[in-house]
N, C-alpha and C positions, 0 to 999 in steps of 0.2 A: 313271507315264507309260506309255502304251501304247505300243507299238512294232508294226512292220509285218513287219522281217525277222530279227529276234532274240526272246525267250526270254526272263524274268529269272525268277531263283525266290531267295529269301531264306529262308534257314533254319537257324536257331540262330549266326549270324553267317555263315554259310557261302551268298556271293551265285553261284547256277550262271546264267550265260550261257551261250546258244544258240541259234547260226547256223541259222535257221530257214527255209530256203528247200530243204526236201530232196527237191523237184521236178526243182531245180536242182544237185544235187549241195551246195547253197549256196554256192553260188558269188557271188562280192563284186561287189556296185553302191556308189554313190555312197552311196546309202539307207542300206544295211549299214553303211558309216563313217561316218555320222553317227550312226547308232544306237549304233554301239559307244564314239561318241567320247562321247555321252548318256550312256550307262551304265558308264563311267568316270568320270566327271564323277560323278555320283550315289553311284558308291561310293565315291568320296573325300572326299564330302561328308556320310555318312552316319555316325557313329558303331557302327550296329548292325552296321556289315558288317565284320568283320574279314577274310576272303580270298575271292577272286575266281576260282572258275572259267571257264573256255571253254570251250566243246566243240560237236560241231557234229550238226546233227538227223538221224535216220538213215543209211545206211551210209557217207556222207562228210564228213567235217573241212568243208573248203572247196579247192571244184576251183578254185580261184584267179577272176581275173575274170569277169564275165559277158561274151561276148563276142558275143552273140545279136545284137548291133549292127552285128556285124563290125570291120572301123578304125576305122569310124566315133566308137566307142566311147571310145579312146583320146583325141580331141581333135578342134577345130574343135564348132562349134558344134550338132550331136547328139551331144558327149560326155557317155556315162551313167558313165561310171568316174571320173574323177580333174578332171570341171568344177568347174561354176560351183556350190558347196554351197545350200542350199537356206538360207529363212529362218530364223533363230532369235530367242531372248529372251537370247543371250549369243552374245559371239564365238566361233566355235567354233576348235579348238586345230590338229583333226584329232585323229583315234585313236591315230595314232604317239604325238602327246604326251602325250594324256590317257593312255595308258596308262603309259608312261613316267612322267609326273608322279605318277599315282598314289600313295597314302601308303598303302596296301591292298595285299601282296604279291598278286601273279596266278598261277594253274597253268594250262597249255595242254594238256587232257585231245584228243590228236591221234586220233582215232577211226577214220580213213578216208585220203581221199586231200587232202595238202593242197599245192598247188603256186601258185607266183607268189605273189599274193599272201596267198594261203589259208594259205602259211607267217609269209611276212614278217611276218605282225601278231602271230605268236606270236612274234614276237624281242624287243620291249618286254618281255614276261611274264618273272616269272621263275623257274619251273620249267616246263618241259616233258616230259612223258611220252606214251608213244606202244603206241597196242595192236600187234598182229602184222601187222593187216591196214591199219598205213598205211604210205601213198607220196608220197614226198615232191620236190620239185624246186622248183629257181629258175632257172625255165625262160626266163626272161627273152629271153635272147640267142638263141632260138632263135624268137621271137616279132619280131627286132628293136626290143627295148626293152632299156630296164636295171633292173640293181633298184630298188627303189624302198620308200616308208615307210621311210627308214632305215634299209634293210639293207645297203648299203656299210659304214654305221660298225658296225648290229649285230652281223653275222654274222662277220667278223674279232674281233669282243671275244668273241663265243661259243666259236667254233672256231677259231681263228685264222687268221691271213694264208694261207697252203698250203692248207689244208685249205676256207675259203672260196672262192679261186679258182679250186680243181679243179671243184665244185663250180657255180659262177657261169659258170664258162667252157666245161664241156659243157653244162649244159642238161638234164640228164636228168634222168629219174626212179628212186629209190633205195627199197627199204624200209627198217624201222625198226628193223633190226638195224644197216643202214651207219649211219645217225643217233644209232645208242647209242655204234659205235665212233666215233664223228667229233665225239660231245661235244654234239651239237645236241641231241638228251635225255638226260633222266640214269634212264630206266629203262623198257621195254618189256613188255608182260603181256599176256593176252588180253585179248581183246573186252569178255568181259562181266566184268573184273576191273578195268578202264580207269577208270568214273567211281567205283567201289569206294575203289580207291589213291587219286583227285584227291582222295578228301572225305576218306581217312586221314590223307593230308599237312594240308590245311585243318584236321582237325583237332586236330592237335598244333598247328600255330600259334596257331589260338584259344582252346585251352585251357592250355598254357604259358605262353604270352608277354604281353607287354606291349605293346598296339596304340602307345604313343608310342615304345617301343624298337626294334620291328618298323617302326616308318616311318620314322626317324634311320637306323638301320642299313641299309633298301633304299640311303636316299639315298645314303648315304655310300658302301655299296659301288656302284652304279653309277656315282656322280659322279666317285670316286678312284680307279677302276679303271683306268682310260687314262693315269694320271698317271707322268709320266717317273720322278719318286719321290716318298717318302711323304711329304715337307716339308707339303704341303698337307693331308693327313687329321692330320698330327701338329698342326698349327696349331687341329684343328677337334676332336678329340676328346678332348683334356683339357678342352677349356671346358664340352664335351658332359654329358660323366660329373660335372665338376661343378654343373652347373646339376641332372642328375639327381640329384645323390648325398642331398641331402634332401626329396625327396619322398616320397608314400604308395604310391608304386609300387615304388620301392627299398625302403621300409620292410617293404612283404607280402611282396616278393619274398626278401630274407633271412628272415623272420620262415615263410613256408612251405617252404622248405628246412629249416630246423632243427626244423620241424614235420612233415615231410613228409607233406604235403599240397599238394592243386593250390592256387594262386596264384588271386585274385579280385583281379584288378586294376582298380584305377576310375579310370587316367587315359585323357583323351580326348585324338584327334587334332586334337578340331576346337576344343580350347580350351587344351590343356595341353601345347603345343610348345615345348621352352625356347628362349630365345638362344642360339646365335646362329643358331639355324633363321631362314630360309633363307640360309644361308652366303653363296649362290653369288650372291645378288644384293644 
């Protein structure tokens, strides 16, 4: 599929997206979320892709909205942000979800400046990493708006309650040393080290793991993460582990330990999800 304001590069399992408007700082239209909601959708649907970069085209992540429109932008009927989405060949979810739903773990390779919602879309993913040279804000309130894509519920499960509201409630802009102490990434490096580390991480997961393990496990921990306690994961992964425990993926997986040797694992996401996947419905 072509796209107009993203990027897609697939290689060796390792799918790099990129916010491609770096005219614009790439800064987010309506276009962008549907694109990214596409190529989420695609890499969930693709067996060949085991992990999901983001990153964004020249010196910036994503300046948050386009705002070229002015208010207008936000709503009434010249909204180019957050309208009327355009035609598709499927419902579409939004990028919130599709990434979220995703069965493909995502890295948020943060390059630049990323604020509004140049963040917020990296709170679905679930690593985030940040070079020296980014800035970050959920400037929202300072815009008179509020967060948005699910960053109410995200950024409390990320960083918690305190630390989200300080945050949400000035409106400012921080670099990516506050964001390492604050929990929002889990490691900073330079510039030209930044998509280096995305594709080290990417690639221990696709080379160790088990793409039907690795998408059980995203679910489980984001779904059971919120949960007052653990009665609900305890109901869901004994049945898990057994529905795993005789397969060919268990089987490599002990048999290249005792071998030590990397793992060739042949189960697919898109055909070999046991019971009682999807739990939640």
């Amino acid at each position: 599929m072509a796209f107009e304001t993203i990027l897609t590069t697939l290689e060796d399992g390792v799918l790099t997206v990129t916010l491609n408007r770096p005219d614009r700082l790439n800064a987010y239209t309506a276009k962008m979320g549907e694109e990214l909601d596409d190529a989420f959708v695609m890499a969930d649907e693709d067996d060949a892709v085991r992990v999901v970069i983001v990153t964004g085209a020249g010196r910036g992540f994503c300046a948050g909205a386009d705002m070229s429109a002015g208010s207008d932008a936000f709503g009434g009927e010249g909204a180019t942000l957050f309208g009327e989405r355009g035609a598709s060949e499927r419902k579409r979810r939004g990028f919130t979800d599709a990434i979220y739903s995703c069965r493909k773990p995502s890295i948020a390779a943060i390059n630049g400046g990323a604020v509004g919602v140049g963040i917020t879309l990296t709170l679905p993913m679930d690593i985030r990493i940040a070079s020296t040279s980014a800035k970050i804000g959920f400037v929202f309130a300072r815009r008179g708006l509020v967060p948005e894509a699910g960053s109410a519920w995200f950024l409390p499960q990320l960083v918690g309650l305190p630390q989200a509201l300080r945050w949400c409630y000035s409106g400012r802009v921080f670099g990516a040393d506050e964001a390492l102490a604050g929990g929002l990434v889990s490691e900073v490096t330079a510039p030209e080290n930044l998509l280096p580390r995305a594709r080290e991480i990417a690639r221990e997961i696709a080379d160790e793991t088990a793409p039907v393990s690795i998408a059980l496990t995203r679910a489980m921990l984001w779904r059971f993460a919120g949960d007052p306690d653990p009665s609900g994961a305890l109901a869901v992964d004994g049945r898990l582990a057994m529905a795993l425990g005789n397969t060919a993926d268990v089987r490599e997986g002990v048999s290249a330990f005792l071998e030590k040797r990397k793992p060739a694992f042949t189960g697919k996401v898109s055909t070999d999800m046991p019971k009682p996947w999807p739990w939640w419905e």
